[in-house]
N, C-alpha and C positions, 0 to 999 in steps of 0.2 A: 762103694766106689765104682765109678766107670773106668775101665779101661778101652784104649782106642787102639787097636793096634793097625800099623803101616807105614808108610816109608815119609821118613822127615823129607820134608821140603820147602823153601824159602819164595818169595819175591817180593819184588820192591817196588812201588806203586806212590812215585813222586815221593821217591826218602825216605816213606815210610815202610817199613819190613813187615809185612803179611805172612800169616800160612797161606803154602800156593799147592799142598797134597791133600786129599780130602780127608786122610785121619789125624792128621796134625790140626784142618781147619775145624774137622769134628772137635778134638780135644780143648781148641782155643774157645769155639762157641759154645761149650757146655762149661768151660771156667767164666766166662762173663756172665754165663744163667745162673754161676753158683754154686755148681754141682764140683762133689770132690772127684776130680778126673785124674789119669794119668794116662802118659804118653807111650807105645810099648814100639819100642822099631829102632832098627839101627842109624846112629847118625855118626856122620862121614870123622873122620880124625882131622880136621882141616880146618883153614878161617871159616868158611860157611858152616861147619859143624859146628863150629863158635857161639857163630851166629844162632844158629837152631836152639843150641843149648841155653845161652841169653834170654830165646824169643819165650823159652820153654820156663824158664824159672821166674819171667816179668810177669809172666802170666799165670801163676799160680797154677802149673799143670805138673804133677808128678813125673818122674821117669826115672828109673832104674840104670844109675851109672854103667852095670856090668853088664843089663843085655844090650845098652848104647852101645858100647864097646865091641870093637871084633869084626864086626859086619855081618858076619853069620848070623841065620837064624834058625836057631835047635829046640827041639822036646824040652831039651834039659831048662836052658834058659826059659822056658815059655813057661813050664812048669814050676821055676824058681819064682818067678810072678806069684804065682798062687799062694805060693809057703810062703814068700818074706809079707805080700797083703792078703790075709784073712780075710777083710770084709770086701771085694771084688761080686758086685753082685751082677753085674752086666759089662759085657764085651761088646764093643763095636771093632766090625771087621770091613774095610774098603782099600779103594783106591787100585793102585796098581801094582802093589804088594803082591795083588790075590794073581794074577796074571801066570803067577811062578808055580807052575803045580807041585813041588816040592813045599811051598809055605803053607795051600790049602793040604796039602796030608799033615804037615806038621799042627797046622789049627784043629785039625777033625781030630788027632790021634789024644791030643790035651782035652783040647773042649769036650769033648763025648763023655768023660769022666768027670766032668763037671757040671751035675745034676741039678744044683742050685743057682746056676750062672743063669740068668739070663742073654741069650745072644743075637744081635743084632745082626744082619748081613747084608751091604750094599752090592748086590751082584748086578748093579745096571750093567747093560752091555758085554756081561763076563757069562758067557754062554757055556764053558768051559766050565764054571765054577759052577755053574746049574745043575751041568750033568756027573759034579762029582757025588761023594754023601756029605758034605758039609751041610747044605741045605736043611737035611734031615732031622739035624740036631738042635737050629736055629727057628727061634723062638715067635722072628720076625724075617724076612727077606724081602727088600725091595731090587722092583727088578725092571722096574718104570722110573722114568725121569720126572723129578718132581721140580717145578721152578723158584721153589722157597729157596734159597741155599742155605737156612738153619734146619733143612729136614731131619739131616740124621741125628744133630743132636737134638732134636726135639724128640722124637721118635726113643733115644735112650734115656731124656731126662724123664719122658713116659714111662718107660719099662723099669728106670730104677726108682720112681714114685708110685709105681703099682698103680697107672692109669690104663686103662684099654684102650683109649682112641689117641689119639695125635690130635 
């Protein structure tokens, strides 16, 4: 399984309700390629949480009611990830989640203990995240803008099919 972790987000493009955060749009474009995804980020208690949740179950993308719940995001929760799915073989990590340098200690402090995970890391533009040790740990880091925009799930549907190129 892939998991995507980062912040739910919505938009609406003539009606139609889109991912508009890039590990939401990660997760939706690696459910259309097939790949058993889940969704890991808190989403809001509200009608647009509604929505997200809706966008998230039409679309055949996992997510974990209790770390949805709360808003915080903790060790424990991140952790709990791991124990309730056993087969988690790659993590994608973006968007503007990573911005919060409490989320990247809380990523490195989980993932580093996770020897068999494969990890993906979008650090475009996130200079901050460069110079933490998340980097160190991750498998892959892109850190140049690519103009595909199914990069990154292409990139994790590679890393969890055991391909080495993109």
């Amino acid at each position: 399984m892939i998991v995507s972790i980062g912040e739910a987000k919505l938009a609406s493009d003539n009606g139609t309700v889109k991912a508009a955060s890039m590990a939401l749009s990660t997760a939706y474009k690696l459910s259309q390629m097939g790949e058993s995804v889940m969704f890991v980020g808190p989403i809001a208690d509200d009608e647009q949480g509604a929505q997200t949740l809706e966008f998230i179950i039409d679309n055949c993308i996992f997510f974990d009611p209790a770390f949805c719940k709360g808003g915080s995001f903790t060790e424990k929760k991140l952790e709990d990830v791991f124990v309730i799915n056993d087969d988690v073989n790659v993590v994608v990590l973006s968007g503007d989640f990573l911005d919060d340098r409490e989320n990247v200690k809380i990523l490195y402090n989980v993932l580093k203990t996770k020897k068999d995970v494969k990890i993906y890391l979008n650090a475009v533009g996130r200079q901050d995240v460069m110079n933490s040790e998340l980097p160190g740990i991750c498998t892959k880091v892109r850190v140049e803008e690519d103009k595909d925009p199914d990069y990154d799930a292409r990139v994790a549907a590679c890393l969890q099919n055991g391909a080495e190129e993109v």
